[in-house]
C-alpha positions in Angstrom: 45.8 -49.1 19.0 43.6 -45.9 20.1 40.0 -47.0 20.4 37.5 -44.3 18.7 35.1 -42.6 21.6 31.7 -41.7 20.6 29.3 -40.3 22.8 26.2 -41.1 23.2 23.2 -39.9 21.5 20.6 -39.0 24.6 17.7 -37.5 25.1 19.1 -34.1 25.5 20.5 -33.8 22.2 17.1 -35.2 20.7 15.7 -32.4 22.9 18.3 -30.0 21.5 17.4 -30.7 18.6 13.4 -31.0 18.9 13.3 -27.3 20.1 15.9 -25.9 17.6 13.7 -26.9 14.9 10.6 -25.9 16.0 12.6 -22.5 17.0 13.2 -22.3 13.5 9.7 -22.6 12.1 8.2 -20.4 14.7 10.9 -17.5 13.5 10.0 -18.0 10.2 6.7 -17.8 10.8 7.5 -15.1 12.8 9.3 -13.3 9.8 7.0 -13.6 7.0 3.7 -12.4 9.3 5.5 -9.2 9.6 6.5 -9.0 5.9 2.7 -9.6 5.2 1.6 -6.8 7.8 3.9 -3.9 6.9 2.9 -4.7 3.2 -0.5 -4.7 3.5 -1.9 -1.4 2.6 -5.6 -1.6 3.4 -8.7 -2.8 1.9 -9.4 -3.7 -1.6 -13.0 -2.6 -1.6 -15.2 -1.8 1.7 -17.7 -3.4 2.0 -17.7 -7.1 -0.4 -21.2 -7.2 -0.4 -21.8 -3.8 -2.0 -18.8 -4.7 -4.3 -20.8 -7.9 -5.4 -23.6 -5.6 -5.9 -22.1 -3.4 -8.5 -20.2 -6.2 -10.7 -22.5 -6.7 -13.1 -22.2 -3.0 -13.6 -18.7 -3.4 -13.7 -19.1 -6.2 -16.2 -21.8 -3.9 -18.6 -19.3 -1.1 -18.5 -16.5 -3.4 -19.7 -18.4 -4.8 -22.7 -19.5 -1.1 -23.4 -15.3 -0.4 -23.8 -15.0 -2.9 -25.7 -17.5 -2.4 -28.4 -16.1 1.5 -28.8 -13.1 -0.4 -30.1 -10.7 2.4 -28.4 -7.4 1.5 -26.6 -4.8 3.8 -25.2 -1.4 2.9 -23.6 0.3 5.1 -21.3 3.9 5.1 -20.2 6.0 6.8 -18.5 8.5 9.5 -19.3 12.0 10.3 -17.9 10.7 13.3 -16.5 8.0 10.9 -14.5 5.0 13.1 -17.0 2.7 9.7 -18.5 1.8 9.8 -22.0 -1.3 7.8 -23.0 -1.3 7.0 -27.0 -4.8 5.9 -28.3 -5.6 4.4 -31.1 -9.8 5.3 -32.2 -10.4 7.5 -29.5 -12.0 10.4 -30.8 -9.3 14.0 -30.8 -12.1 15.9 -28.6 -11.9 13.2 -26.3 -10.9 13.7 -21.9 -8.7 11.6 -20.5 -8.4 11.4 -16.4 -6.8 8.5 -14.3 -6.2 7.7 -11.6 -2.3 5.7 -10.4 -1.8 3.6 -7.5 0.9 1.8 -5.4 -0.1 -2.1 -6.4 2.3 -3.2 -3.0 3.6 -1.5 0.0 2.5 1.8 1.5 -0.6 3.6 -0.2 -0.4 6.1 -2.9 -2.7 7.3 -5.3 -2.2 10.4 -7.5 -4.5 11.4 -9.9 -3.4 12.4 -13.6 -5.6 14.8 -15.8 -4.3 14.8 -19.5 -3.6 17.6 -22.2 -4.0 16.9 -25.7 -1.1 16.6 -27.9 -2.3 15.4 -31.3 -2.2 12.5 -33.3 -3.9 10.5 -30.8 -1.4 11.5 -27.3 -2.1 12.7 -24.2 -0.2 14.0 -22.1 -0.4 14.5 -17.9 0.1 17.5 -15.8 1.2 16.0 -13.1 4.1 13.1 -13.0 4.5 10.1 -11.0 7.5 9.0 -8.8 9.9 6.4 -10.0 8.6 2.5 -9.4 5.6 0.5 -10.3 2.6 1.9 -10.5 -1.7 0.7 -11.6 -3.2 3.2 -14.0 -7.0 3.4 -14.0 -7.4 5.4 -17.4 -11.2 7.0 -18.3 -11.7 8.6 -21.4 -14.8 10.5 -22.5 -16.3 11.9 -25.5 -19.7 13.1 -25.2 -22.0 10.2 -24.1 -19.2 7.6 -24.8 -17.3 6.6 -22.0 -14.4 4.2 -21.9 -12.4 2.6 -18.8 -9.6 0.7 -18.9 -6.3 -0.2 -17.1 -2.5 -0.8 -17.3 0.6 -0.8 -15.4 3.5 1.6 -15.4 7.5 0.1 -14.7 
């Protein structure tokens, strides 16, 4: 009869093992700070405090879109042109935005509009393929309405 040989667990294996592990965590680590960096693509705002200053502007413009009643919804076409369909916005009515990069490297276009009828605009310029924030403004005399959406 063959007796079974186990070695002994000792304090270099638990050793081994201690610094394998914490290998792994600082790797990881390691990994997802880089991730974070390299998708990073600057500032929000500049300066927070000047920010804070201006959001109960922001807040009085909001509630100022909101009572026009106006919404539009762009989208984008194959050929990468946006259409923005509105629904109440008045036909004499300019349309600018402004698209950005939400993640990754920074990119901003900006998108004027031609009429179409019926209550579309069209842009003149088109956007690349991926996701995309739209900052739409629309004005019509004194009126002025901001909203935004996101493009796929």
């Amino acid at each position: 009869m063959m007796a079974s040989q186990s070695k002994a667990f000792t304090g270099k294996h638990m050793a081994a093992i201690f610094v394998g592990g914490f290998a792994i965590i600082i790797a990881v680590n390691l990994l997802m700070a880089s991730v974070a960096v390299g998708s990073f693509h600057g500032t929000v705002v500049d300066n927070s405090y000047v920010a804070s200053q201006k959001y109960n502007g922001w807040l009085k413009q909001a509630s100022a879109s909101k009572v026009l009643g106006w919404q539009a919804v762009p989208h984008r076409r194959a050929d990468g042109r946006v259409v923005v369909e509105t629904i109440a916005a008045p036909a004499a009515a300019r349309i600018t935005a402004t698209a950005e990069r939400p993640l990754g490297a920074r990119e901003d276009t900006t998108l004027t509009f031609t009429p179409q009828g019926q209550g579309r605009w069209l842009s003149n310029e088109s956007l690349a393929p991926g996701r995309w924030q739209v900052r739409l403004a629309i004005r019509a005399g004194e009126q002025a309405w901001a909203g935004e959406a996101e493009i796929r």
